[in-house]
N, C-alpha and C positions, 0 to 999 in steps of 0.2 A: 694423914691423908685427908685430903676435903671430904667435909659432909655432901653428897649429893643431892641433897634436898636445897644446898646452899648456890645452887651452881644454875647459872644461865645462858644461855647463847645469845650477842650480840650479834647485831643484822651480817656483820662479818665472818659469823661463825667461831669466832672467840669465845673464850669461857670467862666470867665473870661474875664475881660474888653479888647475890642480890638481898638486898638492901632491907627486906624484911621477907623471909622466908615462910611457907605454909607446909602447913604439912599435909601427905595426902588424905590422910583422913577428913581434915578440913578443905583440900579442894574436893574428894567427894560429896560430902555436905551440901556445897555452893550450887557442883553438878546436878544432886538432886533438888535443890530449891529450886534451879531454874528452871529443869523441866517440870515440873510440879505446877508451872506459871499458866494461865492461856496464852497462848505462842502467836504473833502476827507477826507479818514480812512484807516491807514496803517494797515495789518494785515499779521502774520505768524506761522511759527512752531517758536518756541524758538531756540534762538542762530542760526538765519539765515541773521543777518547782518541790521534787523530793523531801530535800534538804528544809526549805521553808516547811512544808509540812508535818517532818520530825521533829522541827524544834516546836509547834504547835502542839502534837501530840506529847511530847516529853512535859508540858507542862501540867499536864494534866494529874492529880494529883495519885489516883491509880495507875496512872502508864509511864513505865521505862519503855523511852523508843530510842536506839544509838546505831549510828554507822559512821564508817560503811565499813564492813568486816570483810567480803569479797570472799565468802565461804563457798559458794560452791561455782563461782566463775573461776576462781584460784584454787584456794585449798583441794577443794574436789576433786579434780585432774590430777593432783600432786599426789595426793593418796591415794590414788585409785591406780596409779603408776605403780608405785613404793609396793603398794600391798601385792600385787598379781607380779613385783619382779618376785619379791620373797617368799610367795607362791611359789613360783618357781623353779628356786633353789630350793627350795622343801621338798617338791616333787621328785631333783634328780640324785637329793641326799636318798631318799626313799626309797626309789626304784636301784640306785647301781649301789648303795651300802649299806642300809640296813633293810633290806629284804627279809632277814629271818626274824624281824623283830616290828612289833606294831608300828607303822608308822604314825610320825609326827603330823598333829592337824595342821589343816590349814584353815586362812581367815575366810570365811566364807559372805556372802553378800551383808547379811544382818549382821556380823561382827564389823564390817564396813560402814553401814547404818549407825552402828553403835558407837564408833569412834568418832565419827563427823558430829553427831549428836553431844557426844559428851566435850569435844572440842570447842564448839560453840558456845556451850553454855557454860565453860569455862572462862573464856574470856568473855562475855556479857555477864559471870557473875563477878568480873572485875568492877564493876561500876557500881561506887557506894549506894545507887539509889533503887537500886534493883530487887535486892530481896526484901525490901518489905510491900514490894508492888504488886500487885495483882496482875495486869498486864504486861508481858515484856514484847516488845517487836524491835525487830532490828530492820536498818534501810542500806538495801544497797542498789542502785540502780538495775545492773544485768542482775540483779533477781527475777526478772520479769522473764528472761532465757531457759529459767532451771525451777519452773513453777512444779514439773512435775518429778525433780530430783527432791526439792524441797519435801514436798507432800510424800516423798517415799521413805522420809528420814522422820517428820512429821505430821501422821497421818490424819490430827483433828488442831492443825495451825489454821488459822486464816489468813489470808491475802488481802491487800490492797494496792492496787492498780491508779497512777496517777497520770493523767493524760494530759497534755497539752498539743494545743492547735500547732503542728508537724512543722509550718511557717516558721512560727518565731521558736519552735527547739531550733531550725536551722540557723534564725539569726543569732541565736545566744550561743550556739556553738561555732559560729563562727567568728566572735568578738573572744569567745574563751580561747580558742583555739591560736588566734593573732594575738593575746595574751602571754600565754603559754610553749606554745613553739611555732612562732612564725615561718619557719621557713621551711619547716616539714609539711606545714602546711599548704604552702606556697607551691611547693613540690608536689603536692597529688594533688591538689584545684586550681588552675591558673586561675583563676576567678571567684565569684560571689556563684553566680549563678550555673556552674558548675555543682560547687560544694552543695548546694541546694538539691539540685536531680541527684544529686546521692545522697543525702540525707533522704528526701521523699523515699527514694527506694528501700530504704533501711529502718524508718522511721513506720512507714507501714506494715513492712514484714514485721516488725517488732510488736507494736500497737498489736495488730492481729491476733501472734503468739496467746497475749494476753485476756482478749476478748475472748475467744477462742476457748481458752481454759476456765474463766470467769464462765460461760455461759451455761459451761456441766456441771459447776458445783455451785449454784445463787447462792446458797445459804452460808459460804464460808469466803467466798468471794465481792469486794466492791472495788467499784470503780470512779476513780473521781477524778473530775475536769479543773484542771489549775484554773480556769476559765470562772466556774461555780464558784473556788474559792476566794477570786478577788472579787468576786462580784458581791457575795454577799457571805463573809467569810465564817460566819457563825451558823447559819442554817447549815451551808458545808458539812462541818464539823460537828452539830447535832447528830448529822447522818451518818458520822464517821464512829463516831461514837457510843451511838445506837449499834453500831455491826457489831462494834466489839465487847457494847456489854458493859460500857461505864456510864458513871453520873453524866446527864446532859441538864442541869441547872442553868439557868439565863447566864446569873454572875459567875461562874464557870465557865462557861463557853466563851464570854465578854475575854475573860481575864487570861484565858489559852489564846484568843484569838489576837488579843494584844501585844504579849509576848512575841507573836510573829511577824508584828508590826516592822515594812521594811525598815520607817526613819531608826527604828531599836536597834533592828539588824545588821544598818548599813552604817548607824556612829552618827546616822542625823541626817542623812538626806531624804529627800522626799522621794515617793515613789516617783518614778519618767524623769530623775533627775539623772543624767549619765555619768556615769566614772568608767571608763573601757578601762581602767587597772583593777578592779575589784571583780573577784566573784561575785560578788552583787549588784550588776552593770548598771540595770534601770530599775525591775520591777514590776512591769507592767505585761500586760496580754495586749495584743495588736502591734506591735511594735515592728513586726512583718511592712505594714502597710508603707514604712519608712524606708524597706531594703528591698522588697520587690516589685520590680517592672511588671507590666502588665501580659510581655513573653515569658517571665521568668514564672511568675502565677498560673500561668495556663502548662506551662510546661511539667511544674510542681502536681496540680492537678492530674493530669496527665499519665503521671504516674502513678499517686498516692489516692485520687478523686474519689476509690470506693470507699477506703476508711474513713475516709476526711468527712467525707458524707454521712454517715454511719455514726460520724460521735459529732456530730451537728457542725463541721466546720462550713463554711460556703465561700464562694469566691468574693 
């Protein structure tokens, strides 16, 4: 009979032999080194310069930062299903068969807390560079949605909040999107400036969410402008680094700040240089000013104008 410790599931649901097996012993281990970590959690609107940011941070010589794991936009729902069905076949074994006999527990919230938790930090103690890190943050975009599922699962994590001018998330989401699935696209925005009044509308709910939660806990919360980070990419990340409590050395900062350099990131081109095939289109902040009309600006406004205002964007 197979060793069960030997055995995996493929995205298909198939069983297959994996390739160097752990034992649980050794993945509780991993689970407790990485809760053992200071915990941070990257979150934002989509196509607000994330991604740039983790591989900033993952330079640094204390911090494991990796995504996007999609823990509690995915998995969350999925186990919060699974657990309260099998709730509920425990209830009705309980109640119509064994009545004369103790029943069987059920998983209650904090056993739920504790499995999300130790699932996580399973898979981020997959990453060789993790356990000898001090810092571990993982990035996933809608982490910004589930600030306070996060904070319920880990109650002394910090957060980071990345902001960009709502404008150009719409334009960068809309060159990804014409990328990616044109014509699903095509199908809910006949336009540019359609796709735009919905972005604003969603892009500010969003943004908000996050202000919103940043503003009751300063001390475990920042928030930073993609905007700050091109502009002057090292002070940025001083202050990014100051929240979380690592070295901020000049030639450190220099040398993380580098690392995220786009000609690095993009294979050699320069930033505002365009590729519409790459996830790394152009690079730059303002780039709005090349896709929006001056109805399409006021209309953006219009909708989104109080947060816009609020994290310094202007017309």
């Amino acid at each position: 009979m197979d060793d069960p410790e030997r055995l995996v599931l493929t995205d298909s649901g198939e069983q297959s032999r994996a390739a160097a097996p752990a034992s649980f012993a050794g993945w509780h281990d991993d689970i407790t080194n990485v809760l053992g970590k200071d915990l941070f959690f990257v979150g934002s609107f989509p196509k607000s310069g994330s991604t740039w940011l983790q591989v900033m941070l993952n330079a640094h010589p204390d911090i494991a930062c990796h995504g996007e794991g999609h823990f509690f936009d995915h998995l969350w729902p999925l186990l919060e299903d699974a657990l309260k069905k099998h709730n509920g076949l425990i209830d009705l074994k309980n109640k119509t068969i064994f009545e004369e006999f103790q029943p069987f527990p059920r998983f209650d919230r904090e056993h739920f807390n504790f499995l999300m938790a130790s699932a996580m930090a399973l898979l981020l103690s997959r990453y060789k560079d993790v356990r000898d890190k001090r810092v571990v943050g993982e990035k996933t975009p809608n982490n910004l949605l589930h600030l306070a599922q996060l904070e319920s699962v880990f109650p002394r994590a910090k957060f980071v909040q990345v902001v960009r001018d709502g404008r150009d998330c719409a334009v960068s989401a809309w060159f990804h999107n014409q990328r990616t699935n044109p014509s699903e696209l095509l199908r809910r925005h006949e336009n540019f400036a359609r796709f735009s009044e919905h972005i604003a509308r969603i892009w500010s709910a969003n943004v908000e969410i996050g202000l919103r939660f940043s503003a009751s806990r300063p001390d475990r919360c920042l928030v930073v402008r993609y905007e700050d980070l091109c502009r002057d990419t090292a002070t940025a990340l001083r202050a990014l680094f100051r929240f979380l409590g690592v070295d901020t050395g000049d030639s450190l900062l220099q040398r993380c700040a580098a690392e995220g350099r786009f000609e690095r990131m993009s294979g050699g081109r320069t930033a505002g240089v365009e590729d519409r095939g790459s996830f790394l289109r152009r690079g730059v902040s303002g780039d709005w000013r090349n896709h929006f009309t001056i109805r399409s600006n006021r209309a953006f406004f219009a909708i989104a104008g109080s947060v816009m205002g609020r994290m310094g964007y202007h017309r």
